[in-house]
C-alpha positions in Angstrom: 31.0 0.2 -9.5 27.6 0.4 -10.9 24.6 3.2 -11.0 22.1 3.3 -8.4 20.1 3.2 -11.0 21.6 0.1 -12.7 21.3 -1.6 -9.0 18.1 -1.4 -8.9 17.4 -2.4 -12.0 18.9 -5.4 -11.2 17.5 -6.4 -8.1 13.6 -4.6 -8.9 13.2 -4.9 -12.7 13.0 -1.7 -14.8 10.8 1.1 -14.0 6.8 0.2 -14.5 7.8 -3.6 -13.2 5.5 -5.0 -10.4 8.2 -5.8 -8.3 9.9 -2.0 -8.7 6.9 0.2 -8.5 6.3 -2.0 -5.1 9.6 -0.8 -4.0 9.6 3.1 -5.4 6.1 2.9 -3.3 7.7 1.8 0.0 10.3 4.1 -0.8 9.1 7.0 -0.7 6.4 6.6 2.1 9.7 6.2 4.2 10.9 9.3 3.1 7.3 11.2 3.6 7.5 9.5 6.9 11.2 10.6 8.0 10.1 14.3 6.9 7.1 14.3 9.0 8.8 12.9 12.1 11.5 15.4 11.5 9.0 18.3 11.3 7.3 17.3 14.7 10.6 17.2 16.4 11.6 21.0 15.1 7.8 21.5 16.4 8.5 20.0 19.6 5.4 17.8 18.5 6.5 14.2 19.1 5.1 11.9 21.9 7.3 10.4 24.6 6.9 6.5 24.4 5.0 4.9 27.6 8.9 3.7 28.6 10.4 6.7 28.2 12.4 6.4 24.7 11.0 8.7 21.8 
């Protein structure tokens, strides 16, 4: 089994790569995003969808 680390190493490049700092960008706006969504929710902030699903 290998490393997180070593995983992405493999399939991104080492750090400072193009192709890595892409993906430690998209990264972590999905986690920014996933902690604001789950901050509305405890705020009983987030928006019903027009069809009903939120």
């Amino acid at each position: 089994m290998i490393s997180f680390t070593d995983h992405l190493d493999r399939e991104y490049g080492k750090r400072r790569a193009k192709k890595r700092e892409a993906y430690e960008r998209g990264s972590e706006a999905f986690k920014i995003g996933v902690l604001i969504q789950e901050m509305r929710e405890q705020q009983n902030m987030t928006k019903a969808l027009p069809n009903g699903d939120q």
